[in-house]
Each structure stands twice: as structure tokens, then as C-alpha cells.
N, C-alpha and C positions, 0 to 999 in steps of 0.2 A: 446731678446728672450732667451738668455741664462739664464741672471739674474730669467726670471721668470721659465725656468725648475731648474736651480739650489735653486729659493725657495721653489718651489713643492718638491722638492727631499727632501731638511732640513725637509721642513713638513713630508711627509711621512720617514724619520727616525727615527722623533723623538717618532711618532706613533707604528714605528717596533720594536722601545728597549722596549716598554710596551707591546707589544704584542709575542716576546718572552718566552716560556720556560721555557729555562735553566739557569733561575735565582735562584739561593737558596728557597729552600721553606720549610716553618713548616704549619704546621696544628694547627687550634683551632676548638673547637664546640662550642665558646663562642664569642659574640661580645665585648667583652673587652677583652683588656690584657693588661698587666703590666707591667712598664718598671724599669730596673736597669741601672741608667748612673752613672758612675764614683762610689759612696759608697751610693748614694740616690736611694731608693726603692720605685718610683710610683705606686704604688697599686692600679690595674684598671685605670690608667691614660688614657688607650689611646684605642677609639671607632672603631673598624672598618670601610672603608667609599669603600666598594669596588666601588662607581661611582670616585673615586678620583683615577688620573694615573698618578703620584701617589698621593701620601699620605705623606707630608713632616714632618717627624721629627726633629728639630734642637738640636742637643745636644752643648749646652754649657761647651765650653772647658775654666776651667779657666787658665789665662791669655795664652791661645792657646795651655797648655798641654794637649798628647794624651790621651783618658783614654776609657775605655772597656763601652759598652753599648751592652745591652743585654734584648731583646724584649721575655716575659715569655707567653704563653700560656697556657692552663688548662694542656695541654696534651704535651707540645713541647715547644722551646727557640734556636734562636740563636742568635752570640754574634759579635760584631765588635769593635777592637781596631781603634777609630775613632780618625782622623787627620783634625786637622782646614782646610778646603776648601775641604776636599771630601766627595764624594758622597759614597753613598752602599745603592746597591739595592736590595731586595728581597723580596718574595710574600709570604703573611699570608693567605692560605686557609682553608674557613669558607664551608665546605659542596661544591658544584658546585661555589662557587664564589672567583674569586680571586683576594684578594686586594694587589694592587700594594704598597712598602711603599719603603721610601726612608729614610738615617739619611744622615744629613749632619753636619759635623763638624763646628761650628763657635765660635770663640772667645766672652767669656764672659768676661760682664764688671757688676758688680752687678747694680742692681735699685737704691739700697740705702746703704748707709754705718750709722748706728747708733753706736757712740761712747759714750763714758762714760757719758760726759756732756747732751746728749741730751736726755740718756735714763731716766738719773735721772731727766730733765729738764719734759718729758712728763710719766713717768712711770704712770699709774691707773689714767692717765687722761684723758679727750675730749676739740676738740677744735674745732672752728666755726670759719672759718675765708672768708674774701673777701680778696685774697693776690694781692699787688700792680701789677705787671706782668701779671697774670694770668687776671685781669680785662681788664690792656693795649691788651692781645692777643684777649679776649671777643669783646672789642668796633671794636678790628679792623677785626672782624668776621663780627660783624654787620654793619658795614659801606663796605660790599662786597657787590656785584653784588648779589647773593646769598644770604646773609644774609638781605639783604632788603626786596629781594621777598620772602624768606619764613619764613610765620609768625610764622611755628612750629619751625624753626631754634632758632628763634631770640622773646623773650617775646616782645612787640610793643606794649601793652596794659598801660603803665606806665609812670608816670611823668619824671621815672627817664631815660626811653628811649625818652624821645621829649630831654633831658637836652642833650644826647649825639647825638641827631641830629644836635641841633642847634651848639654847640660845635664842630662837627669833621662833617660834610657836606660842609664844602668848601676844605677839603683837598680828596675828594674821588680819585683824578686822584695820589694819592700818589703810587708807585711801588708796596709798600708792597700788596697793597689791589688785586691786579692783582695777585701776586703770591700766596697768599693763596686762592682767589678765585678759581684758578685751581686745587688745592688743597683739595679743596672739593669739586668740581666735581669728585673726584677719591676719593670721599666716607672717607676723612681723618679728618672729621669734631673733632670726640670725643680724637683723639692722639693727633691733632693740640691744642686742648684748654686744655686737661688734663695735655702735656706736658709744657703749663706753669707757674705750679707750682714749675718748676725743674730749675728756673731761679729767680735770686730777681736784684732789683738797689743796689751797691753798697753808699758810701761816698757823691763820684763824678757824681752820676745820672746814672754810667755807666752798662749796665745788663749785668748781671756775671751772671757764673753756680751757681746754690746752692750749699752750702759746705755739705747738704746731700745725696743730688738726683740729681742720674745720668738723671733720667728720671723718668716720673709720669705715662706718658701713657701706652700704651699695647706695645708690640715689645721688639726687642731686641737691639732696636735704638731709642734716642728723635730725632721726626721726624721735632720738628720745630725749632731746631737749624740751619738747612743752613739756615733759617730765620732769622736771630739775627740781622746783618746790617741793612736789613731795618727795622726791629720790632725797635730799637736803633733807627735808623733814621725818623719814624713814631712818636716817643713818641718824640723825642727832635723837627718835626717840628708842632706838633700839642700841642704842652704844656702841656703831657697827665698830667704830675705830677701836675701841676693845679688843672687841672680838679679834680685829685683824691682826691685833698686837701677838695677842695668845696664842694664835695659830701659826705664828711664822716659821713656826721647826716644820711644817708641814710643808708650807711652801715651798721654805729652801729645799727640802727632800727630793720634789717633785721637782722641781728647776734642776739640780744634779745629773737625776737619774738623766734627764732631757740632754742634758750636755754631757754627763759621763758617757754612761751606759748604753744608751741608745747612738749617741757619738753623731752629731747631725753635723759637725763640721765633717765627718767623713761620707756621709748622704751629700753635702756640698759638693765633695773632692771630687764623686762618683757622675753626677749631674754635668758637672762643667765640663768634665773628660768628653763624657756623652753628647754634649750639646755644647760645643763651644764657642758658637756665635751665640746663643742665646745669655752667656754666661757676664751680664751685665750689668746687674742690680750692684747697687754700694753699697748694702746692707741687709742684712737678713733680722726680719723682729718676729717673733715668736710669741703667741699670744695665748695663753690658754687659763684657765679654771679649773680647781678639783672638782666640780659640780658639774660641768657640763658631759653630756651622755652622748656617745652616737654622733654626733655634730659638729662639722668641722668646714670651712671656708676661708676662702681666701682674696684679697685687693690688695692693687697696687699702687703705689702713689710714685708722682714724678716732678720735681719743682725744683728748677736754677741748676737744670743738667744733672742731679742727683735721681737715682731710684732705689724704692725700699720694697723689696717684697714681706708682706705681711697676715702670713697665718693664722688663722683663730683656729685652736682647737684644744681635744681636750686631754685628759692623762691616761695611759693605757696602764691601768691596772692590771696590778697580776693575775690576779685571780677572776679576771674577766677576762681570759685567753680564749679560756674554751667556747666562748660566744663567736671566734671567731674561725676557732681547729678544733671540732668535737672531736673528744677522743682523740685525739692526735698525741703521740708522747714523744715528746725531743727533749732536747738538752738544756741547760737552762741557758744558754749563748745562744742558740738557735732561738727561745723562748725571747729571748730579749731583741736579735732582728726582728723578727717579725710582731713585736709590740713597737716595732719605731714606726710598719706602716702608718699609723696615724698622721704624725708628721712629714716621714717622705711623702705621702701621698695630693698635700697639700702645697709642700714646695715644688715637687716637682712641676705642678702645673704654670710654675711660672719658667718652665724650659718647655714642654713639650706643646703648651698651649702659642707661643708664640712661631714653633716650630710646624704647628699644622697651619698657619696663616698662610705661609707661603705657598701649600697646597691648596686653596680653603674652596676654591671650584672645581678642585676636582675628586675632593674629600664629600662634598655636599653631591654628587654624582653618585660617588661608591657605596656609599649606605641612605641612598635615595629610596628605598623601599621600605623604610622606618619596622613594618611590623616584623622583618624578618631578623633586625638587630637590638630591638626594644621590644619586650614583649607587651601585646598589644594591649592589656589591659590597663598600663600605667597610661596616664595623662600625659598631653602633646608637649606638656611645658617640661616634663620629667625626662632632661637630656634634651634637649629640643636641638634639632639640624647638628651641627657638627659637634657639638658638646657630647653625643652619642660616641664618637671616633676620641673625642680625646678623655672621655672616662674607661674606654676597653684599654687607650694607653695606658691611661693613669695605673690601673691595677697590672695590667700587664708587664710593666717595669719594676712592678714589685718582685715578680715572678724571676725578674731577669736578676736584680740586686738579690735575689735569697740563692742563685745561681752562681754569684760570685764571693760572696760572704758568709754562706751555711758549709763550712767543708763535708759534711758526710752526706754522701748522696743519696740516702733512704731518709735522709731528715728532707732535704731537698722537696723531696717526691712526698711527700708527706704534705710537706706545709704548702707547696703548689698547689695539690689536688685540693687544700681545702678555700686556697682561693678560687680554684675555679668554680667548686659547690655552690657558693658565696656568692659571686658573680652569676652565674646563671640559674642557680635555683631561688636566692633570696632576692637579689639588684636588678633582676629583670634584663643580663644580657647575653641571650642564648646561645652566640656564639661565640662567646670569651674560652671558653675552654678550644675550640680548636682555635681560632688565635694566637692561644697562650703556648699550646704544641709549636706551630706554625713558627714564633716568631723568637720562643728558645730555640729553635733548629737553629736559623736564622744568623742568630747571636752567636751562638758556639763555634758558629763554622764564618764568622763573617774574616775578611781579608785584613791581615795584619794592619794595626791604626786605624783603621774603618771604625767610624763612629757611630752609634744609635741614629744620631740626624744622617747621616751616609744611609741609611737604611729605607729614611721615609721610605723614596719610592716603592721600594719593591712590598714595602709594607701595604702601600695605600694599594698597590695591583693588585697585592691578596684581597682585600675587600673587595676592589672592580672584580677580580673574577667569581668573589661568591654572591655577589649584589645580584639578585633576581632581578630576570626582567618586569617591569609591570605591566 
């Protein structure tokens, strides 16, 4: 009895420090504001979320020194000299609502360290790779409880997936497979596999950190390093290095088509026209698996004035078209654009996601009515605030590149209408199809050398004028 009033009490505590007061308070009349940690100026970085109690900020302290962060509002700003492991709390009020936010001090360890050798090894290049690790983490995703059953997890349509059946199905009762399976019941599927490019084989077969990346994935930790004995212990009892050996004609195939066929230096060429202040990374690295299904993300790394944009995703199979144009019959050049979306859709967002920041208050305005741009049965976290605007981009530029790359204009219309299906019947965004009208018009008729970012504005008006009021 006691145990349970003494956790009723913890509960209802921890409920009263947010429901307190007399917590420091600034005022905005704006859903964004801007933060200054240490001598870096976020500009618009950080969205209101008054249902969040709070609202965690983590300021990265490097190597644990204290340093001043200071949250800006249109109208207001205060500032805390923050210390690795503490908290400070106080409320940004937006009109009647009060959003609760919190900084906490944590020790930074950077993502990535790029040194002389490697800048000059990748400077003004792109790579395509299937890295040795990162496959061993993939097969041993697929040979989970989880990755068996779901076929969006895991591509299952492939020769090259019967090869790793037959190959690593008498080892399922292996440890590892149990502990990443839980793993991804706790939704850690895309840190688990993105984090294993932050790992290679050594000499001695042995998996060492990268001597570039601390980590690949999202966070402020690689999450699948308390992983490594048994991942180490998986690959040496299953003979992954084998397997890898055997399968290399597969790989190279699928790296080709990726550079041939699909031609992502010319998805490059297209990008930087369109966005040419955005057009700034020193390297383009391409990260993908023949196993991964549906699944695709992206990080950036930036370290000694270099930046790498860095893709995960996965192979678009042929004969998985129709998953995305039912019924739809084009050409096979047409067939082959529109299986590159996979990958434009992931680089692109390192041009148009930097290019709605400059708008990002008044973007977070325009599609301020959430249900009438998401449909309302997906979760608040699914696109959340302006991620909403830059995934109608993201697919919407698809539309625009099959406008200047598919010559026959019944294929055109063909492969449009089935992304806009796609989009608002499956992805949950109901107004992507006119949009997508809206903003091929837009395109076609725009003023000689006018560029896609030349556009923002009148793009972000379309939205303010169909933003309901609330």
C-alpha cells in the first residue's frame, strides 16, 4: 500500500512542477523562435508544442563546458548558463497558451570528424555504397521475429532475400536477434540500421568504430553499440563475411543501376539549378541495402568547414513499380525515372528542407490547421509542424522532375496521377493533389531563370490562402 500511494504521489509531482506558475516566463506572438547556444544562432529552429510538458531542449556542451543558451522570441529572450546534467525550466507564452520547455545540458561528442585526408579523398563527389556492417546489421533485422513478419520492414520480393534465408535461418535462436527485436518494438528500427555505417571490420574480421563517425543515425548517442558483442558474435557464428563475399555481383548491380540508370548525378545537376544557395554539401554518400523495404532517411554531418549529405535507403526494384503506379503502363525510361524517386526524394530534402527555414514562421502559419493538411487520424509526431510543408515539397518535385525528364506527356500524366493517389489516399496528405496542379502550373509558366527557391513565396501564399481559419 504504501509503494502504491508513494507512486501516485511521484505521478502527481511531477504533474505539479508543470503545472506551476512561478516559473520564469517570456512571451512570443509567434510559433517559432530562435535559439543561441554557445556562438551558433538557430534561426527559427525551434517550433512551439504547447501539448508537450515539457518541451526538451538539449544543448550540447562541448566536451561538458558550460556555455550560455539563450531562447529569442519576436518580442522577448531569456538566457541560461547551462551545465552538463541540468535542467532549467521555463514557459514561452504564445497568447492563452503555455508552453512548458525545458534545456538540458548534455555532453557533446561530434557525429563526425572529417580530416584533411578525407576531405580531399571525397570533396565534389558522390558515392553509392552497400557497406560491409551496415548489411551484417540489415540481414540481422531481417532474420528478427519482426523483420520476418513485416514485409514493409524487410523487401521479401527478391532473390537476393530467399539467399539470405537460406543462409542465416538455422541461426534464428542467435541472442542478437532477440535483442534488437525488442528494439524495434521501441520504434528504433531507422538508428539501429543507419547506425551501422558508424562501424567497419577491421584486418582481423574484428568491428571497430569508424575512424570517421561517431554515429550515423539521429540522437545524441549510436544506439546500436551496446550491440557490438553479439553483432561481432552473429557475423563470426553465421560466416556473414562469406556470405558478403558471394553476393558481390548483386551489389555491384544495384550500385550501377543507382549511378547508371537512375543517373543521381543528374537528380544533382537538377537540384542545384533549382536551389542554388542551398547547393553546398562537398559530398554526396548514398547509403542503401538490398533488404531494406519502404524505408528511407536522411542526416547530415558537418566538421572543419566540410558537409556530407547522407541518404539511407533502399533499392527500387522492378518489379515493385506497381506498388507505386497500379496499373499504370509507360515506357521502360519512364519506368526507370520514376524508380529513382526513392533517392531523389531523400536528397532532395537536403535543398528544400533548408530552403523552407528561411520561411519557417511563416510556413508554421500556413498549414496551422494541421487536420486539414494531415489527415487526422495519423499521430501528431507523423510530419509534425513544418515537416507537413516540406514532405508535400518533397513528393511534389517529384512531379515537377517527371515534367522535365519523361518526354511523352500521357506518361507524364500517368505517373503524376499516381503520385498524387499515393499521397493522398495512402501518405495521409489530402491536399497534395491540388498542390501538385497548383504548382506544375506554376513551374511551366515561371519567368525565364526563375528558380524553384524564386518560387517559395508565392508557393507558401498557396497554402496561407487555403489554410482554414480555426
Amino acid at each position: 500500500m504504501k509503494a502504491i500511494k508513494l507512486t501516485i504521489l511521484l505521478i502527481f509531482s511531477a504533474f505539479a512542477a508543470y503545472a506551476q506558475t512561478d516559473l520564469p516566463t517570456i512571451k512570443s506572438n509567434a510559433d517559432v523562435v530562435s535559439i543561441k547556444d554557445g556562438e551558433t544562432l538557430k534561426k527559427n529552429a525551434w517550433t512551439l508544442a504547447p501539448e508537450a510538458k515539457p518541451d526538451v531542449y538539449e544543448a550540447e556542451l562541448v566536451d561538458g563546458k558550460a556555455q550560455k543558451v539563450t531562447f529569442i522570441t519576436d518580442v522577448d529572450s531569456i538566457s541560461f548558463e547551462v551545465e552538463e546534467g541540468k535542467r532549467y525550466d521555463f514557459i514561452i507564452k504564445k497568447g492563452d497558451a503555455l508552453c512548458y520547455t525545458q534545456i538540458v545540458g548534455v555532453r557533446f561528442t561530434p557525429e563526425a570528424v572529417f580530416d584533411e585526408s578525407y576531405r580531399t579523398a571525397r570533396k565534389g563527389k558522390t558515392f553509392i555504397e552497400i557497406p560491409e556492417v551496415y548489411e551484417l546489421v540489415n540481414i540481422a533485422i531481417a532474420m528478427t521475429p519482426t523483420g520476418i513478419n513485416d514485409k514493409n520492414l524487410v523487401y521479401q520480393n527478391s532473390d537476393y532475400y530467399k539467399e539470405v534465408r537460406a543462409w542465416f535461418d538455422k541461426y534464428q535462436n542467435h541472442p542478437l536477434l532477440a535483442a534488437l527485436d525488442a528494439e524495434l518494438k521501441r520504434d528504433q528500427y531507422f538508428n539501429l540500421k543507419m547506425n551501422g555505417y558508424a562501424f567497419e571490420f577491421d584486418k582481423n574480421g574484428k568491428i571497430t568504430q569508424s575512424k570517421v563517425f561517431d554515429r550515423t543515425g539521429w540522437g545524441k548517442t549510436n544506439t546500436l553499440r551496446p550491440f557490438l558483442a553479439e553483432l561481432q558474435s552473429f557475423s563470426d557464428t553465421t560466416n556473414f563475411r562469406k556470405f558478403f563475399k558471394e553476393n558481390k555481383k548483386t551489389y555491384d548491380e544495384q550500385i550501377t543501376f543507382y549511378r547508371r540508370e537512375a543517373d543521381i548525378a543528374e537528380m544533382k545537376r537538377w537540384l542545384d539549378k533549382n536551389f542554388p544557395a542551398s547547393n553546398d554539401y562537398d559530398t554526396y554518400n548514398i547509403i542503401f541495402s538490398p533488404l531494406v523495404a519502404y524505408n528511407q532517411s536522411t542526416n547530415w554531418f558537418e566538421s572543419n568547414g566540410f558537409k556530407e549529405l547522407q541518404p539511407h535507403v533502399n533499392f527500387p526494384y522492378p518489379q515493385d513499380f506497381a506498388r507505386y503506379a497500379k496499373d499504370t503502363k509507360v515506357s521502360e525510361k519512364a519506368q526507370i525515372i520514376f524508380r529513382g524517386n526513392i533517392v531523389f526524394t531523400e536528397i532532395n530534402h537536403g535543398y528544400i528542407n533548408p530552403e523552407a527555414d528561411k520561411y519557417a514562421e511563416r510556413i508554421a502559419k500556413a498549414i496551422s490547421n494541421r487536420d486539414f493538411w494531415v489527415d487526422k487520424d495519423r499521430s501528431a509526431n507523423y510530419y509534425g509542424g513544418n515537416a507537413a510543408f516540406n514532405e508535400y515539397m518533397n513528393w511534389a518535385l517529384v512531379s515537377l522532375r517527371i515534367v522535365d525528364y519523361v518526354p511523352a506527356q500521357e506518361e507524364q500524366r500517368k505517373l503524376i496521377a499516381a503520385i498524387d493517389e499515393m499521397m493522398t489516399k495512402r501518405r495521409g496528405f489530402p491536399q497534395f493533389a491540388a498542390l501538385d496542379k497548383f504548382l506544375i502550373d506554376l513551374y511551366k509558366n515561371r519567368k525565364p531563370n526563375q528558380t524553384l527557391a524564386d518560387l517559395y513565396p508565392q508557393i507558401i501564399e498557396w497554402f496561407e490562402k487555403n489554410n482554414p481559419k480555426e
